[in-house]
C-alpha positions in Angstrom: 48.8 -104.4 2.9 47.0 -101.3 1.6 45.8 -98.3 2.8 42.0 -97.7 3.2 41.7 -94.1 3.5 42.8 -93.2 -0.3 43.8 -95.3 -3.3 46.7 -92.6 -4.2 48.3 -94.5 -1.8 48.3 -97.9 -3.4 50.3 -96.3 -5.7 54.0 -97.7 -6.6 55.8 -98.3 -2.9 59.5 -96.8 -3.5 61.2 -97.7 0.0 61.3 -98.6 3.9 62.7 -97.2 6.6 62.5 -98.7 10.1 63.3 -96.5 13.0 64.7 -96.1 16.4 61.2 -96.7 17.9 61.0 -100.1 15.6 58.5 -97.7 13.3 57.6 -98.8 9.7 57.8 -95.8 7.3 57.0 -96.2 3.3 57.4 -93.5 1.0 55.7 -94.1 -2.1 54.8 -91.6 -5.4 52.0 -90.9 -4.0 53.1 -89.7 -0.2 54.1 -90.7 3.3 52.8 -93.6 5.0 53.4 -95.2 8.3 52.3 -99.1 9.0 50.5 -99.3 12.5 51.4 -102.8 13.9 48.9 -103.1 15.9 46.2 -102.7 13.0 48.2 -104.2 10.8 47.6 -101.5 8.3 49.3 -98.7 6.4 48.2 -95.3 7.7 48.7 -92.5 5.9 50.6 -89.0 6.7 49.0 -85.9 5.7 51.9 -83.5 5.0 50.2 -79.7 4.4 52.4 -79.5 1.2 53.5 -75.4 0.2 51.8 -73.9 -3.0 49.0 -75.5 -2.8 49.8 -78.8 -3.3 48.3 -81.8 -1.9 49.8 -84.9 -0.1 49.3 -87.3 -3.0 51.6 -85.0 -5.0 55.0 -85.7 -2.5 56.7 -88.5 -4.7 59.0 -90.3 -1.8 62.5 -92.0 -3.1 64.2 -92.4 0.2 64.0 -92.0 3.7 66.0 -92.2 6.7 66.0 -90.7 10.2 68.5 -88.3 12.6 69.6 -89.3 16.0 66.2 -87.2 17.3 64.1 -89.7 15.2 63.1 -86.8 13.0 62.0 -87.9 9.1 64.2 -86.7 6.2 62.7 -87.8 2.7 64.1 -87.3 -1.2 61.8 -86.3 -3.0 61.5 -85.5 -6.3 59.7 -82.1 -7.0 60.1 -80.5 -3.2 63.9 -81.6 -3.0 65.1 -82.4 1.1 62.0 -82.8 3.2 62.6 -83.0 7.2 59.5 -83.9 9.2 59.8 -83.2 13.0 59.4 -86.3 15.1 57.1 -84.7 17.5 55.0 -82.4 15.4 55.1 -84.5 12.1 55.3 -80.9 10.9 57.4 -80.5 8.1 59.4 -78.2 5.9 60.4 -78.1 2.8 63.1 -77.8 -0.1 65.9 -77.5 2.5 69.3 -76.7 1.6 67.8 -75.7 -1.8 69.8 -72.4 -2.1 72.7 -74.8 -2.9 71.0 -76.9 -5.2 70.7 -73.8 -7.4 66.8 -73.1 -6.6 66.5 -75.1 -9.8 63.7 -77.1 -10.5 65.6 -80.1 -11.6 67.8 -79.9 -9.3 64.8 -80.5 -6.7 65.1 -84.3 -7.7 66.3 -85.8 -4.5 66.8 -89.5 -5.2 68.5 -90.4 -2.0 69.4 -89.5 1.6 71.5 -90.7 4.6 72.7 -89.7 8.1 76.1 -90.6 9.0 77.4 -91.1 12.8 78.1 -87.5 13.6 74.3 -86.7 12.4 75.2 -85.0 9.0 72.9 -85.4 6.1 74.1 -86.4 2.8 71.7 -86.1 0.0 72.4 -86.9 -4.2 70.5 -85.6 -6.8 68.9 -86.7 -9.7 72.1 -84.8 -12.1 74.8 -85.9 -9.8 75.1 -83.2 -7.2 75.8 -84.5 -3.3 75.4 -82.1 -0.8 76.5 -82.4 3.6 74.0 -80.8 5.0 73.6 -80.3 8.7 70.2 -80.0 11.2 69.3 -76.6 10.3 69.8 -77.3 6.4 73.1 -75.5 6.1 75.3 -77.3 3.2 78.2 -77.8 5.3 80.0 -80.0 1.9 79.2 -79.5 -1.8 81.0 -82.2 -3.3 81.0 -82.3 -7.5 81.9 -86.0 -9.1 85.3 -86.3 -10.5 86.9 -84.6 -13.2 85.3 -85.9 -16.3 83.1 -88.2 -15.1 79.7 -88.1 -16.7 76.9 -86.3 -13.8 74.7 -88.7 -13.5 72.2 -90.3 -10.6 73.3 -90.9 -7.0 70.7 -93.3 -6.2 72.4 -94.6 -3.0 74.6 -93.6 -0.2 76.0 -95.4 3.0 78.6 -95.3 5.3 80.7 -98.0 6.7 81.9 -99.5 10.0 84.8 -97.2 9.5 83.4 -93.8 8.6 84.2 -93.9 5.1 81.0 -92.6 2.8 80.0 -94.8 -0.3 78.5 -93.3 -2.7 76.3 -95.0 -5.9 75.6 -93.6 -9.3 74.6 -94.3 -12.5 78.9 -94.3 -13.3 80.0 -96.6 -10.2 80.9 -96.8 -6.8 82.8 -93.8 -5.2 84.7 -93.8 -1.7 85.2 -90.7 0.1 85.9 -89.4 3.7 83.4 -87.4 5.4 85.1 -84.0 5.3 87.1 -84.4 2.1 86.9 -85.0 -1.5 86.3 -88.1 -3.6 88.9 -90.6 -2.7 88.5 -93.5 -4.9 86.0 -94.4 -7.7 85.4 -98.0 -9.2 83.6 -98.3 -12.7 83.0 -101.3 -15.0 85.5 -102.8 -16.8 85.0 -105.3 -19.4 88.2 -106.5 -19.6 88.7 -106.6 -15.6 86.8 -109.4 -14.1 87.5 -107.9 -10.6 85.5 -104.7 -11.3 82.4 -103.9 -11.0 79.1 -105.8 -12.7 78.0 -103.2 -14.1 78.0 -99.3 -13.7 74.1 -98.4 -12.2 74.9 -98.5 -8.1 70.9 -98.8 -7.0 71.9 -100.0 -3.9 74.3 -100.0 -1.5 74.5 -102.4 2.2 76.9 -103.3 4.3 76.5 -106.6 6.6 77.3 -107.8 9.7 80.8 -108.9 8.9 81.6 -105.5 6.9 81.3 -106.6 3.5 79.6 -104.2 1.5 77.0 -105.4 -1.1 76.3 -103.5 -4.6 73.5 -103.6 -6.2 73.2 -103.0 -10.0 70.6 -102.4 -12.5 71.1 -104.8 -14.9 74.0 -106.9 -14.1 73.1 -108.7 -10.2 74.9 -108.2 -7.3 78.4 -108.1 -6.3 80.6 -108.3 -3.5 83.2 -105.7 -2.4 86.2 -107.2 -0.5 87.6 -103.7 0.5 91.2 -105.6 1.3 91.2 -106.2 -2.0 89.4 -103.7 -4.1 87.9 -106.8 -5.8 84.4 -107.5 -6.8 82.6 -110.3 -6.6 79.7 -110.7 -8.8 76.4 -112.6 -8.5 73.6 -112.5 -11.5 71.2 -113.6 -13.2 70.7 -116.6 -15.5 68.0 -117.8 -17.3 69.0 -121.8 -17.1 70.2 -121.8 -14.0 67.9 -121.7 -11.0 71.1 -121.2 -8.4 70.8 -117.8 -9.8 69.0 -114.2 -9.0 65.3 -113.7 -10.0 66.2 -111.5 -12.2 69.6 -109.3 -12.9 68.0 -105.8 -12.1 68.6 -105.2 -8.3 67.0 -102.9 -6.2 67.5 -103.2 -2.2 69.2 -106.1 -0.4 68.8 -106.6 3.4 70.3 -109.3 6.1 68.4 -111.7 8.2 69.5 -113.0 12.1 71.3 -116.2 10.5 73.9 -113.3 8.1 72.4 -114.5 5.2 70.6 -112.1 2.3 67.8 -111.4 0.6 67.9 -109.6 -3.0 64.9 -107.6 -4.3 64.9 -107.5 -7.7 62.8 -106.0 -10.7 61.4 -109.5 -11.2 61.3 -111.7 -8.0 63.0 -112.2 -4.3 65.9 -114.0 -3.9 67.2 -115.4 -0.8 71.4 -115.7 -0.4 72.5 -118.4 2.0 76.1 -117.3 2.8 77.6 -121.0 4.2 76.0 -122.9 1.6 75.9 -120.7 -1.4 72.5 -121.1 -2.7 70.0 -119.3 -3.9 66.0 -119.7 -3.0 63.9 -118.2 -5.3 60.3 -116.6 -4.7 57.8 -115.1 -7.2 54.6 -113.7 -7.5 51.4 -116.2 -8.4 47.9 -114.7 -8.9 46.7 -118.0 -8.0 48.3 -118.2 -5.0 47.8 -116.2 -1.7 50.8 -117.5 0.0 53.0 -116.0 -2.4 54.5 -112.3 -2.7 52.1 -109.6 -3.4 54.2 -108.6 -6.5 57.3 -109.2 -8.3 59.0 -105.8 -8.4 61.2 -105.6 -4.7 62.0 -102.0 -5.1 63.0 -102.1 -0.8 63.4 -104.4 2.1 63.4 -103.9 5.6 63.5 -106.9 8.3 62.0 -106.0 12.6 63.6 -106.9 15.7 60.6 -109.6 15.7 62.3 -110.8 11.9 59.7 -109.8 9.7 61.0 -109.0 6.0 58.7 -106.1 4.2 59.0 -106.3 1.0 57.5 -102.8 -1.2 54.0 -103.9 0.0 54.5 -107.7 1.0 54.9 -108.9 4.4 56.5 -111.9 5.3 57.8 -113.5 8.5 60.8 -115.4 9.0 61.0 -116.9 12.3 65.0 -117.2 14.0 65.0 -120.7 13.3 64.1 -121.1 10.1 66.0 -122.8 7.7 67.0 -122.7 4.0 
């Protein structure tokens, strides 16, 4: 699908978000858009930006919503963006006072809402901030002692209320209220650790298990019993492998099994079974994904997977 009212907004889709109300949002480089189901079309959201700049010029990395379905986006030059539900009115560079009212430290690259309705947002050099409805840093949490600052591209929290947190170092564990708690890099000589040390994404499915994904090195695993990863990647030769190693967003269908966006193809995870489906992108063929670059995926209550700009549907009996 693209949008008809401007081509800024064919620009590079950057991730989904699907609401309480069962609303598509996309955040691109370009701006906000929302996809009207009815039409079955992307429509897009003109935010009256501050200084004078214009809608095409909010660069969206992640989105996610509060328990009064109000829009928070990172973004990468205007920092924490909240858009009210109702208004669609929105303000800007929220909590910035603690982000140093520093230019770079306007890079937002990711944002998440917890149960208790606290915002969490990382930074583009490491910094992760608890902010709450009114933009007041409640947390300002600094990575661990000689650890390199580097990206938090991803944040989650699990079935227990424990906050993961992704970087461009590893995976980190901490309670809501308190300090880092545990961090998990790369080993070489560990098979157990982690793939690699990029955390793009982070899910957790329906059984608890969470899902890492890493930019180069696949997919892994975490059995939190354990503290042991399992890793899943790429391989040229073997087609019961990932599209490609570079991993962006993973999701999970009705039937608990996944499917992998990568830099380079969609791959779909049977969990019973163990295999791997592969899909691609042919110019020569309409009934295949619109591109090959999965940078976010998002399945409906009616099981229909969005992928960046592709729309596929997966009915509840389908089989793999």
């Amino acid at each position: 699908y693209s949008s008809a009212a401007s081509d800024v907004y064919k620009r590079q889709l950057r991730t989904l978000h699907e609401d309480a109300t069962q609303q598509l949002w996309l955040g691109s480089s370009a701006g906000l858009l929302r996809f009207d189901h009815e039409k079955q079309k992307l429509i897009p959201l003109m935010l009256s930006l501050p200084n004078d700049h214009t809608a095409s010029q909010l660069a969206i990395s992640d989105i996610s919503t509060d328990n009064k379905n109000n829009l928070w986006l990172a973004t990468l030059a205007h920092g924490l963006v909240k858009v009210s539900h109702y208004t669609m009115e929105a303000q800007f560079n929220l909590a910035q006072s603690a982000l140093l009212s520093s230019h770079k430290h306007s890079d937002v690259r990711s944002v998440f809402i917890d149960n208790r309705n606290v915002i969490w947002a990382g930074t583009y050099h490491g910094d992760l901030l608890a902010i709450n409805q009114q933009g007041k840093v409640l947390h300002q949490y600094a990575q661990p002692e000689g650890e390199r600052r580097d990206v938090i591209w991803s944040i989650t929290q699990d079935r227990f209320g424990r906050m993961w947190v992704g970087d461009g170092g590893g995976i980190n564990r901490l309670s809501q209220d308190g300090p880092w708690l545990v961090r998990y890099a790369y080993n070489e000589s560990d098979n157990s650790s982690p793939g690699n040390y990029a955390v793009r994404t982070i899910f957790e499915d329906d059984v608890g298990d969470l899902w890492l994904g890493f930019f180069p090195s696949g997919v892994d695993r975490l059995d939190k019993q354990a503290s042991a990863f399992q890793n899943f990647r790429h391989h040229s030769q073997d087609d019961n492998s990932l599209t490609d190693g570079g991993v962006l967003s993973v999701t999970e269908d009705d039937q608990g099994n996944l499917w992998i966006g990568t830099g380079f193809g969609l791959s779909h995870f049977n969990r019973s079974s163990q295999n791997i489906t592969r899909f691609f992108h042919d110019a020569n063929n309409s009934n295949t994904l619109s591109g090959n670059t999965s940078l976010s995926l998002a399945i409906d209550t009616q099981y229909h997977l969005s992928v960046s700009y592709t729309h596929l549907t997966l009915p509840t009996n389908r089989e793999v």
